[in-house]
C-alpha positions in Angstrom: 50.2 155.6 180.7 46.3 156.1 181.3 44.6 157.3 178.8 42.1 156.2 176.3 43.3 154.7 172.7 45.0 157.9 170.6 45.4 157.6 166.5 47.6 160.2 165.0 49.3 160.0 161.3 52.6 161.7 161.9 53.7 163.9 158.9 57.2 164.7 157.2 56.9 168.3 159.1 56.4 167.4 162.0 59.6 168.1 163.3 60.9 169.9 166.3 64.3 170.8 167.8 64.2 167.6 170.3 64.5 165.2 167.5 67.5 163.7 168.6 66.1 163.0 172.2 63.7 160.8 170.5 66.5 158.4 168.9 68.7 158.3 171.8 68.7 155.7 174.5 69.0 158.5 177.1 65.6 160.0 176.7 65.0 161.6 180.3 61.5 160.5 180.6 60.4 156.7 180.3 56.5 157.4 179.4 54.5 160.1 177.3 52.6 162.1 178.4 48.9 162.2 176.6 47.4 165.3 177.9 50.0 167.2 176.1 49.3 166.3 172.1 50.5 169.2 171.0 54.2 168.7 172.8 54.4 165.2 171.9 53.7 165.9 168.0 56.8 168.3 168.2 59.2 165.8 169.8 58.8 163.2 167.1 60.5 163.1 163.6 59.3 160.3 161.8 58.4 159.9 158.3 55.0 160.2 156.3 52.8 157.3 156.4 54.0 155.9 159.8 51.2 155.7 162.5 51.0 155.8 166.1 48.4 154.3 168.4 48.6 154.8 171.7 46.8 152.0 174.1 45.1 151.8 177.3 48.6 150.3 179.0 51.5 151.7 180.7 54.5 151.9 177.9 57.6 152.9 178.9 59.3 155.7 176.2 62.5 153.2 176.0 60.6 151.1 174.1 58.6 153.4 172.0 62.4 154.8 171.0 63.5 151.3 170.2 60.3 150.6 167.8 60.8 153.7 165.9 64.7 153.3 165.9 64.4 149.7 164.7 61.9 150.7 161.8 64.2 153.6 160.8 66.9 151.0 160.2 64.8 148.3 158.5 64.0 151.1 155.8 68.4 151.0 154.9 68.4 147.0 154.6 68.7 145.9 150.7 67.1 142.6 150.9 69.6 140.0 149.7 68.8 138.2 146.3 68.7 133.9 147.1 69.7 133.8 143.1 73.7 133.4 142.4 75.6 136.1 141.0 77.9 135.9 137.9 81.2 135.9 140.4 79.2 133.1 142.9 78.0 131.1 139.6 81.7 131.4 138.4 83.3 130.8 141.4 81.3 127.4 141.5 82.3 126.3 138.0 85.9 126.8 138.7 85.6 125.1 141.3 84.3 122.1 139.9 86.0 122.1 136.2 87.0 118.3 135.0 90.5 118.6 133.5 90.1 116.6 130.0 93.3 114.6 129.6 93.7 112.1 126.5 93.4 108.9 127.2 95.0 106.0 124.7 93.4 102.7 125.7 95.3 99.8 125.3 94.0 97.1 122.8 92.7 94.2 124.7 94.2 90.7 124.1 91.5 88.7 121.8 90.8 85.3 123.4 88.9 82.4 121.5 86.9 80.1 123.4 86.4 76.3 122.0 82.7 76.2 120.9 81.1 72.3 121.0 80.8 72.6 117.2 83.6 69.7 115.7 83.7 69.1 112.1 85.5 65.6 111.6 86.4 65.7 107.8 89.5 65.1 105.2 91.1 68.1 103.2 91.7 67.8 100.1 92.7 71.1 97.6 91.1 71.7 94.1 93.3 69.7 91.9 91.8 66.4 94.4 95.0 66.4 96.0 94.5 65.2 99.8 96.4 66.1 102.7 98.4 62.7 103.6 100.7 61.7 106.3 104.4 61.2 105.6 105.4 58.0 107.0 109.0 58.9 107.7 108.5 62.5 109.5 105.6 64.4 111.2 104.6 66.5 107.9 101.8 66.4 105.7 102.3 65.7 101.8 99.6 66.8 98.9 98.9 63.9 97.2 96.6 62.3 94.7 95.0 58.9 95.6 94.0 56.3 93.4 91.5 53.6 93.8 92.6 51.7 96.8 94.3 54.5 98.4 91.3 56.2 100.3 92.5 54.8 103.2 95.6 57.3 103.3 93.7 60.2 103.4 94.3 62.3 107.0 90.8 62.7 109.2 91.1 65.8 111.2 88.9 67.1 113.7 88.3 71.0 112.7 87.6 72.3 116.6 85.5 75.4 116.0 86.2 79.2 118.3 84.7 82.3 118.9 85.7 85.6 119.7 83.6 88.4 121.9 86.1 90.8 119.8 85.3 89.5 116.1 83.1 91.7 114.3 80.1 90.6 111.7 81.0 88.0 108.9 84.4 87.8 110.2 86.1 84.6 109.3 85.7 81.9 111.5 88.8 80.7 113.8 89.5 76.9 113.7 91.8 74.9 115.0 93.1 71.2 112.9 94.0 68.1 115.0 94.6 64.7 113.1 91.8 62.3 115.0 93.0 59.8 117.2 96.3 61.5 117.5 97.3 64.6 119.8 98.9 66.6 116.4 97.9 69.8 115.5 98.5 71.8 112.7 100.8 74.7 113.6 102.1 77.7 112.1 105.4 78.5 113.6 108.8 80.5 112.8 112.4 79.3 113.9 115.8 81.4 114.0 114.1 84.5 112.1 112.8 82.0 109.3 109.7 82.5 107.1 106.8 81.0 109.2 105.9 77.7 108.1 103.7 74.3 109.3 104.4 72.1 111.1 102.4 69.4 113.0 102.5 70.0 116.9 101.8 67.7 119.8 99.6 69.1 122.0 98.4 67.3 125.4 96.1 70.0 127.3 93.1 70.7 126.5 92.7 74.0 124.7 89.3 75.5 125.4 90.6 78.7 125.6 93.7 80.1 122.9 94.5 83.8 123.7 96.9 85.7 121.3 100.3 85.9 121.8 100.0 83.0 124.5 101.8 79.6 123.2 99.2 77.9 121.5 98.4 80.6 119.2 100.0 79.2 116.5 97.4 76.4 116.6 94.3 79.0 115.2 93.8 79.8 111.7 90.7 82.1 110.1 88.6 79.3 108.1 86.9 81.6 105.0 84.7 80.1 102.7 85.5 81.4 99.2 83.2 80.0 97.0 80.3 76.9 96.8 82.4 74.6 98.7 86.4 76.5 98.9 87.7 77.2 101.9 91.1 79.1 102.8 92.9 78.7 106.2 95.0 82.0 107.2 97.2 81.6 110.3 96.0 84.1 113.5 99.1 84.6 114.5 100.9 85.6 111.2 98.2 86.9 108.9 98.8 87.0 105.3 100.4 83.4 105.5 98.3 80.7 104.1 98.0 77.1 104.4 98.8 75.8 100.7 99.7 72.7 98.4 102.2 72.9 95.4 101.1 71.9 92.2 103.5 69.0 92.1 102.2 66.0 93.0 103.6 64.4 97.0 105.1 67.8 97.8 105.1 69.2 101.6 101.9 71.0 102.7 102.9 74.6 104.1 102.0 77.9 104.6 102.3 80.7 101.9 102.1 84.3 101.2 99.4 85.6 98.2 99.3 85.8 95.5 101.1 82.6 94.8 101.9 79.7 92.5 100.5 77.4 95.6 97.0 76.4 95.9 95.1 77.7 98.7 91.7 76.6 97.7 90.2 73.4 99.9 86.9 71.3 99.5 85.9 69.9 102.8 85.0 66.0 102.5 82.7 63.9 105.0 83.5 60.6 103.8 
């Protein structure tokens, strides 16, 4: 078109009987005509507040139709909320829910490791009773020496062990080997007997004892129980003691308390 720059503010009533010629694509003429105002205010139905400049440029009336058509339709569109909505928020939970299932963990296997801490020393219990050596089998006797005798007295080697799984002022787990020798002291059960001690030869070296393995019977808890008394409970059947009768040259073995046995030990350097 050719015609100076034109302002006019269309208004709500400004409305004519060719309305729909202006929305459809079939519009018979492609440009307006600016010498007739008056016409051109009648063929357009727009809506208050929209404005119309008109340019010093040809413009075809297809694409004046499209502009007005496409701003007609942008006034419908709901803009679309970037939050979630309950049902997307939901849908996401589900989606991601942890099933809780109860879980029983098994109890780990304690092991004790052999620390370099060695205590060589003889046992004797609180009546001065020491642990001897029977000359005819492999069992230790309480007995009391006399002047002379010293000499009779068993030396062990009292191997010390630790145990990541032992809590705070547990009782500490020992093992008792006769020096020079490659008997232990072992708590053992035979034929559904009441456990009992025996001495055990042993060739390997046992830097690591893990329960319920073979050389478990080898461990028992040292506690100290007073100044200087120790007790030695078995690890592998707790409750069951090492112990001395009060008869003089009986058999050291193992014992349930309360009992008429002594369980009470002084440990001597000498």
């Amino acid at each position: 078109m050719a015609c100076e720059r034109y302002e006019k503010t269309l208004a709500s009533d400004d409305a004519c009987e060719t309305d729909s010629a202006i929305y459809s694509d079939s519009a018979d003429s492609d440009e307006m005509d600016c010498s007739d105002l008056p016409a051109m205010s009648c063929r357009c139905n727009m809506h208050e507040g929209i404005k119309l400049e008109m340019w010093r440029h040809s413009t075809s009336m297809k694409q004046v139709v499209n502009i007005i058509i496409a701003l007609e339709r942008m006034k419908n569109i709901k803009p679309k909320s970037s939050e979630f909505g309950e049902e997307e928020v939901l849908n996401i939970i589900m989606e991601n829910v942890i099933q809780a299932r109860r879980v029983t963990a098994a109890e780990a296997t304690p092991s004790y490791y052999k620390t370099s801490k060695t205590l060589q020393c003889s046992i004797c219990d609180q009546f001065k009773k020491f642990l001897v050596k029977s000359s005819g089998s492999p069992r230790l006797l309480g007995v009391t020496l006399r002047d002379g005798n010293s000499d009779s007295k068993v030396r062990f080697n009292l191997s010390m062990y630790a145990s990541p799984s032992a809590t705070p002022n547990a009782s500490q787990p020992v093992c008792l080997a006769i020096s020079k020798s490659n008997l232990y002291l072992a708590c053992t059960e035979s034929d559904g007997s009441s456990p009992h001690l025996v001495l055990e030869e042993v060739t390997e070296t046992l830097n690591t004892i893990k329960a319920g393995d073979q050389h478990a019977n080898l461990l028992f808890f040292r506690k100290e129980t007073g100044v200087a008394n120790n007790t030695f409970e078995s690890v592998k059947y707790p409750g069951w003691f090492i112990s001395t009768a009060f008869k003089d040259m009986e058999q050291v073995e193992v014992c349930q308390v309360p009992s008429s046995r002594i369980t009470d030990f002084t440990l001597e350097n000498k």
